[in-house]
C-alpha positions as CSV (number, residue, x, y, z in Angstrom):
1,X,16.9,-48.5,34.4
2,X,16.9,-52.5,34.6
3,X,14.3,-54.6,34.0
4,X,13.1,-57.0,36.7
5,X,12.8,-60.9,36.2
6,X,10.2,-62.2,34.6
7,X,7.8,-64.1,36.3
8,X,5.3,-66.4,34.1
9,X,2.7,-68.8,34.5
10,X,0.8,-71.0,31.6
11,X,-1.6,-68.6,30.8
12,X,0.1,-65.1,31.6
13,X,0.9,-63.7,28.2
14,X,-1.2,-62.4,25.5
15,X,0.9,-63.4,23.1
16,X,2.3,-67.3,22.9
17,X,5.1,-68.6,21.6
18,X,4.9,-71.9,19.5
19,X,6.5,-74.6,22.2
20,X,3.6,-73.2,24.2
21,X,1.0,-73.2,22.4
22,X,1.8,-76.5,20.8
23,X,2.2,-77.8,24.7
24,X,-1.4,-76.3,25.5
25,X,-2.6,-78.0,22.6
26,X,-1.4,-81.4,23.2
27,X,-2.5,-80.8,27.2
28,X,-6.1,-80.3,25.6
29,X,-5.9,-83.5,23.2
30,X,-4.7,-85.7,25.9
31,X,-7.6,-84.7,28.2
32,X,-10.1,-85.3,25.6
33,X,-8.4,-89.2,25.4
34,X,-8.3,-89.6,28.8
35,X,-12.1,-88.6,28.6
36,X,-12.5,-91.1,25.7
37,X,-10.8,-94.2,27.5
38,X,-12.9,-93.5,31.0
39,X,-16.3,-93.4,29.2
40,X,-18.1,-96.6,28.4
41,X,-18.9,-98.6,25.0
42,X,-20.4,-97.0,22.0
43,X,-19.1,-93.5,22.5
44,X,-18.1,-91.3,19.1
45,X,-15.0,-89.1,19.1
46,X,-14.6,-87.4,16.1
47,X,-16.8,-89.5,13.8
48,X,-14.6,-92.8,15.2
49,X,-16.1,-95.6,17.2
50,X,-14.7,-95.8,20.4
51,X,-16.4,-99.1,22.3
52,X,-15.0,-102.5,24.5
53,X,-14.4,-103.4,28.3
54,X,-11.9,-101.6,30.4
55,X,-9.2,-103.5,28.0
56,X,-10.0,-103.3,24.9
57,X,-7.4,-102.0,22.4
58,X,-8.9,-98.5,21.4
59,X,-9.0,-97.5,25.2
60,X,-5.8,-98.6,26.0
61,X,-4.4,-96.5,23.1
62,X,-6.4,-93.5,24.0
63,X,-5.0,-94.4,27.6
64,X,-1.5,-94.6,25.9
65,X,-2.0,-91.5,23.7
66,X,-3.2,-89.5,26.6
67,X,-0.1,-90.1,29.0
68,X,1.6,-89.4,25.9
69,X,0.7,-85.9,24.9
70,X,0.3,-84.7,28.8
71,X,4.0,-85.6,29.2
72,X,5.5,-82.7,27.5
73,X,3.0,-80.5,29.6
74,X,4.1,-81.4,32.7
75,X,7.9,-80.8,31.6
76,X,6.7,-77.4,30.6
77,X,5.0,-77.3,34.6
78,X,8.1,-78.6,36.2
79,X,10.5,-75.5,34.2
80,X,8.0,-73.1,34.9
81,X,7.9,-74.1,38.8
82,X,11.6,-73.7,39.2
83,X,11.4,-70.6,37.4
84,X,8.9,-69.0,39.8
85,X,10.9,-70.7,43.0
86,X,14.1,-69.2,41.6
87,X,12.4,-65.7,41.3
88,X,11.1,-66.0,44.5
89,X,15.3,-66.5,46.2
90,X,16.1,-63.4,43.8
91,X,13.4,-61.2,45.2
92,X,15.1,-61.9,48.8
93,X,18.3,-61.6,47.6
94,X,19.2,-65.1,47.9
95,X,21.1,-65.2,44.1
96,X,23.0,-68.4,44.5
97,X,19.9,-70.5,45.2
98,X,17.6,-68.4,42.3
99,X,20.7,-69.5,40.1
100,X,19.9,-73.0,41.4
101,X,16.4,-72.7,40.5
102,X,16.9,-70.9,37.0
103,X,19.7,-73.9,36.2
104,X,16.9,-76.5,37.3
105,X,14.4,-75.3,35.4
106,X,17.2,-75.1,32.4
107,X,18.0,-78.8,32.7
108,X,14.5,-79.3,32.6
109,X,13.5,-77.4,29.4
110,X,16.8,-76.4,27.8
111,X,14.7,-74.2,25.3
112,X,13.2,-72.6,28.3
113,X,14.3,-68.7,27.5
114,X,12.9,-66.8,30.3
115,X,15.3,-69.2,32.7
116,X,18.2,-68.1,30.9
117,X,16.9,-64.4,31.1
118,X,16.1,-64.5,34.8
119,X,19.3,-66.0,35.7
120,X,21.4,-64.2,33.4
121,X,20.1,-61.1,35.5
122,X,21.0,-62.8,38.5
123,X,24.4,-63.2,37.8
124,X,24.4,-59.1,36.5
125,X,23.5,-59.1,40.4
126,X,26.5,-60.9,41.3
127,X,28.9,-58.6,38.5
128,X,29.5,-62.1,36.6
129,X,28.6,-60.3,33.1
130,X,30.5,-63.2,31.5
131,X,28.0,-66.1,32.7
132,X,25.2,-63.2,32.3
133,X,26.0,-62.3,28.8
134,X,26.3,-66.1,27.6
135,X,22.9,-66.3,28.8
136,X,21.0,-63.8,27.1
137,X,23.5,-64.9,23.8
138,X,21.2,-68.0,24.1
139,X,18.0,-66.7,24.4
140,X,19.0,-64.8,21.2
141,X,19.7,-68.3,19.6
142,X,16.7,-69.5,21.0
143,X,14.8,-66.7,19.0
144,X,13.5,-65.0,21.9
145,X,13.6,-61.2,21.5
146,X,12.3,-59.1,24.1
147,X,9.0,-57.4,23.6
């Protein structure tokens, strides 16, 4: 019997890999900045001072620091998007435009292992085992093992 594709979202899974937990981490931090740099003088974050006008230095840092550590997030957000689109052509049947979608989200996030899983069953789909198999040889360099 063959597995389907697998569909994720941020907070799907029980159990989180590192990249992911480290990008929902850094998501969190850089919210908390953002918070920091939008409220007024005198404020305490962590035991640290954080006070000034609009352009004073620590708020521009926590400005800085917050675009910062949301970047990688929204990487993560973009994969994860053309994942999901490219599951959605496989599930009509459209395999040339989920292998699109699986190679997008790849170029996104190259350590992005359910992209190579999902499109490596796409091309089992088409009978092109030797682009499948070179796909799930990555995710086994990746250190992705099935669960």
């Amino acid at each position: 019997m063959r597995e389907g594709l697998v569909r994720t979202s941020v907070f799907a899974s029980k159990k989180r890999d590192m990249p992911q937990i480290i990008t929902i981490g850094a998501f969190v931090l850089g919210a908390v900045l953002i918070l920091v740099a939008l409220v007024g003088g005198g404020s305490k974050v962590f035991g640290a001072e954080v006070s000034g006008e609009a352009g004073s230095v620590p708020r521009i840092l926590a400005v800085v620091g917050a675009f910062f550590l949301i970047l990688p997030f929204g990487q993560y957000l973009v994969a994860l998007n053309y994942n999901n689109r490219g599951m959605d052509y496989y599930e009509r049947k459209a395999y040339d435009e989920a292998i699109s979608e699986f190679s997008a989200a790849i170029r996104v996030d190259p350590n992005y292992a359910l992209a190579y899983i999902n499109r490596g069953r796409t091309y089992l789909e088409q009978g092109n085992y030797a682009q499948a198999q070179a796909d799930f040889d990555k995710t086994k360099r990746l250190g992705y093992t099935p669960r």
